[in-house]
N, C-alpha and C positions, 0 to 999 in steps of 0.2 A: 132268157134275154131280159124279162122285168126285171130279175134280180138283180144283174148287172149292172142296169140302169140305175135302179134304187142307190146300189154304192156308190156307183160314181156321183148321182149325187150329193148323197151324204157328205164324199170325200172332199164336194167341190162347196159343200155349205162350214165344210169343217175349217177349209182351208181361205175362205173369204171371213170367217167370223176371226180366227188365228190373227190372219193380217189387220181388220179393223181393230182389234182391242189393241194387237202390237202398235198398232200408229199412235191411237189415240194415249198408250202408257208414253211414248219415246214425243210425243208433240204436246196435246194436250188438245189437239183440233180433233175432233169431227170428221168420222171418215166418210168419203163419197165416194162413188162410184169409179169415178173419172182418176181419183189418187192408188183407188186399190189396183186398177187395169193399169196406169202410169207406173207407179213406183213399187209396186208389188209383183209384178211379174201373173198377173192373173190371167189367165189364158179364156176368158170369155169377151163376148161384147160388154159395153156400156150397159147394155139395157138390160143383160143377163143378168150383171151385178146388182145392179137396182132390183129387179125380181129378189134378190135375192136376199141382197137386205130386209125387202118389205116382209118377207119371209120370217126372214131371223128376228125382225121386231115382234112380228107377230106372236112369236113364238117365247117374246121374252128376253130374249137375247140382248136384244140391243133395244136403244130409243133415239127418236130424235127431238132434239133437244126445240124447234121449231120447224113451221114447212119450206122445203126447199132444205134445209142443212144436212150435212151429213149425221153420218151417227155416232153416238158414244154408249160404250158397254154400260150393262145392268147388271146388277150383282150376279145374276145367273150366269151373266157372260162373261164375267170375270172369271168365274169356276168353273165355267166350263174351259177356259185357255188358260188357268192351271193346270185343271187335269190332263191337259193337253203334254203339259211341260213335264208328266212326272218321266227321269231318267233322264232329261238332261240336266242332272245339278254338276256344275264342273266348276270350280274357282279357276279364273285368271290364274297364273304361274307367278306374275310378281304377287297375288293377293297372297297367294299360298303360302310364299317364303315371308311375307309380310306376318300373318301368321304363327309360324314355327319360329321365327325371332323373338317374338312376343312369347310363348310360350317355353320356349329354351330356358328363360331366363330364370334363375331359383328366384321359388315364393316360399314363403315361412307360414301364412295363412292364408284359409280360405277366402275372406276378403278380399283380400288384397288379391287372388284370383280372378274375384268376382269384378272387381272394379276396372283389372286389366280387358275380361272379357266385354265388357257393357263397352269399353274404349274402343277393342279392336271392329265391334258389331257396329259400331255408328262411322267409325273411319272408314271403312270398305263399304258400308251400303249410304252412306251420307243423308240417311235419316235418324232415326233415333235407336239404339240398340239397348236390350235392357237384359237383366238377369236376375233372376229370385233368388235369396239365400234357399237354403234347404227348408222343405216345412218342417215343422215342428215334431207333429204328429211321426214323422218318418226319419227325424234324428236322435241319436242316443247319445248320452253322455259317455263317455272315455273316462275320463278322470278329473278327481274335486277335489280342493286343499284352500283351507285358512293357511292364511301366511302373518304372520305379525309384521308389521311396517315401522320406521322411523316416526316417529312423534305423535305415540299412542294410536295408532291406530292398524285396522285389519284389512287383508287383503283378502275376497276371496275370488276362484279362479276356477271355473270350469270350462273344458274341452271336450269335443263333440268327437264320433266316429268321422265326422264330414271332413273336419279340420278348422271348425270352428271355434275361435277361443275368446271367453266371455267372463270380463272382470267388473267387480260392485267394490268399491271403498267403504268400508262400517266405520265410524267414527267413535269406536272404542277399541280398546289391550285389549289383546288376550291372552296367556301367559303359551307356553311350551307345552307344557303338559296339557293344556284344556284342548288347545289345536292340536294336538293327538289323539284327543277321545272324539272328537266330535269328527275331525279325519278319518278316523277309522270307520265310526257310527254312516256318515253318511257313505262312503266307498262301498264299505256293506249293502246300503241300503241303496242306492241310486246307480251305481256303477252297470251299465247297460240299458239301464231303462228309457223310453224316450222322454222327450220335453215334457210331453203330454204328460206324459204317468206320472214324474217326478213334481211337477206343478199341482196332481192331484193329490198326491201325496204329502205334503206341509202339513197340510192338517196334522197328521200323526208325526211330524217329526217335533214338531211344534210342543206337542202331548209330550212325548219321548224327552225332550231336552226341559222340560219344565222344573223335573225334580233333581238334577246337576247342580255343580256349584253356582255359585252364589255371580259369580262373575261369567255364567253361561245363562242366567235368568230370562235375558231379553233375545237370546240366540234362537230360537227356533220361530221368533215374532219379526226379527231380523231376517230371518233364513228365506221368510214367507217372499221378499218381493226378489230375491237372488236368481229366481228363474224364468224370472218376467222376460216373455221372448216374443215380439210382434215379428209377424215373417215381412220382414225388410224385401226392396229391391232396391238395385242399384240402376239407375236410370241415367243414361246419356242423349245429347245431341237433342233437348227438346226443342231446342230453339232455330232446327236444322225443318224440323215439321212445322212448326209454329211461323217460319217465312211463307210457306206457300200458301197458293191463293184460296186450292179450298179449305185451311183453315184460318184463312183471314179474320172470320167473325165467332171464331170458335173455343172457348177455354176448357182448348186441352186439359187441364190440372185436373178440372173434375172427371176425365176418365182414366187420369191413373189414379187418381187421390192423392192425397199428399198435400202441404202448404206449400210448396215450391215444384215450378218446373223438371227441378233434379234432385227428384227427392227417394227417399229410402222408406219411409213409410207409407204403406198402399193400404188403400180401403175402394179404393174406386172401381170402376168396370174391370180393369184391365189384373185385378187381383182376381175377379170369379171365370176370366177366361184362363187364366194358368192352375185354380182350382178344378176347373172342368176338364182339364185337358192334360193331366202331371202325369197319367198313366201313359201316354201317349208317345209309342218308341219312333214314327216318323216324323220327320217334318210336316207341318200342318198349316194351310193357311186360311187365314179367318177374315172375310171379305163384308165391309161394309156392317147394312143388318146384321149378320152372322153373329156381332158381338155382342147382341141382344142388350145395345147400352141407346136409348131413341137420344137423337139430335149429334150422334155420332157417327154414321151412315157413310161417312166420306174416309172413314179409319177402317185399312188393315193391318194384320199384323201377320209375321209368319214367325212359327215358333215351333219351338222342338223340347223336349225333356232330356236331361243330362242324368246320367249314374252314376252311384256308388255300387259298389258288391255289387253289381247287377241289379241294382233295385233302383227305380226311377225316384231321386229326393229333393229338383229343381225344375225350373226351365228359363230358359233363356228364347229373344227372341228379340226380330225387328217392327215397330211402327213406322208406318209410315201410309202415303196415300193409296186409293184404290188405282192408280194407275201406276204403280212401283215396275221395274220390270224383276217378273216375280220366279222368271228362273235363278236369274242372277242371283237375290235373294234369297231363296231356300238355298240354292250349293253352298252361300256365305254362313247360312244357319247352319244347316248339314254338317260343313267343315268343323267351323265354331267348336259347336256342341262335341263332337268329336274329341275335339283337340283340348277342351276344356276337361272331358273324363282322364284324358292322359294326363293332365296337370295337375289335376288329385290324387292322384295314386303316388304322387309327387311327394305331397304334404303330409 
């Protein structure tokens, strides 16, 4: 018979902390006692609730924000009515075909994937949706070619396994025949390799092209900045977080990094939590503290890793407040991320 008891009320602590964090994501008030038993369907007294709460605070869960107020979740109680939510990720049916419109559509690059996806993550969750290019570390080259241009000058052009395509203008000729040796030289030499390894590798290409003709001299000194690759994101909808009240007094920019609101180059928190977490095949959500960034505590994000060949080389994912409702959110990621690995195998 104790046992019994004990569950139920586990079952009935699980399901009054459920409802306060749901109020306080969908309101922004402070749950009381008197709104969980009203508008929650709580099958206790008043006073039950109240025990219960003081419970749950105690415990961590929740706080109140002054005496006499209701309560609002604590990071713990945010994740704990996460894990609450895992299994129901389901998109809306208009969000779906919303979606599959969006991705139907031919892309020719990766970008321009990337850019559609970061669009469609802020439109369906109306906070901010973001997307990593590929790390570096975990991209290889495809294929590299000088191209001679109209009015002296050179083209050069590398392409990633990802479908990433990446052009440097040299501001000198180069005849037919020299962009055939140095085509061939490097295809030899870099063709597979990642970012990483090809960027450590200058040094010796550099060595290698020094003794070439005469009109290849400066070419491997050239070649040095051609694989200069900062892992970019594409960032939307900052200005959708940046309205609301908890970040009234707060300059977002320093936790993505970047000089701009919607920027592509990250250095900030929001770079070392898709660092920490790219191995990562579920959806993930990162609550307040979690993002180990201080005076940020009021930012979650839920994020997820995208494929190629089976191998995790992105992530994509939502900011937005600690009160998000965060099923809706992971299904939108969930989805996303999905629909997003189809759309490269596209390119």
């Amino acid at each position: 018979m104790r046992k019994t008891d004990d569950a139920k009320t586990r079952k009935r602590k699980s399901k009054i902390l459920h409802a306060a964090v749901h109020h306080y994501i969908k309101t922004g008030v402070p749950a009381s006692s008197k709104i969980l038993v009203g508008d929650y369907g709580i099958a206790c007294s008043s006073a039950t609730v109240r025990n219960i709460l003081s419970a749950l605070e105690e415990e961590g869960y929740l706080a109140q924000p002054h005496t006499s107020a209701g309560r609002v979740p604590t990071d713990k109680g945010y994740r704990a009515y996460v894990d609450m939510l895992e299994g129901a990720r389901r998109v809306a049916l208009d969000e779906a075909a919303k979606l599959r419109k969006t991705y139907g559509e031919k892309v020719s690059e990766l970008e321009e994937v990337i850019v559609n996806t970061s669009r469609v993550l802020t439109s369906l969750s109306h906070y901010s949706g973001f997307v990593s290019l590929p790390a570096k570390e975990r991209t290889r080259i495809k294929d590299v070619e000088l191209i001679s241009v109209p009015g002296g000058k050179t083209l050069f052009v590398f392409v990633t396994n990802t479908g990433m395509v990446r052009h440097r203008l040299f501001g000198f000729e180069i005849s037919r025949p020299a962009a055939g040796y140095v085509n061939a030289y490097l295809r030899e030499n870099l063709a597979g390799v990642t970012l990483d390894a090809a960027q450590s590798s200058l040094a010796d290409i550099q060595s290698n092209l020094a003794g070439v003709p005469s009109e290849l001299e400066n070419m491997g000194r050239l070649l040095a900045t051609a694989f200069d690759y900062t892992e970019n994101l594409h960032i939307e909808g900052v200005a959708n977080i940046m309205a609301l009240p908890e970040f009234k007094d707060l300059n977002i920019t320093e936790f993505i990094g970047g000089d701009s609101p919607d920027s592509r180059r990250n250095t900030g928190a929001l770079a070392r939590v898709i660092r920490d977490n790219i191995a990562s095949d579920d959806v993930k959500v990162i609550i307040g503290a979690e993002t180990r960034c201080k005076g940020f505590e009021c930012v979650s994000a839920v994020i997820r890793s995208y494929r190629q060949d089976d191998r995790p080389v992105g992530m994509l994912g939502i900011l937005g407040p600690k009160r998000m409702e965060y099923s809706k959110m992971m299904s939108i990621v969930e989805s996303v991320s999905k629909m997003l690995e189809k759309a490269l195998e596209k390119i």
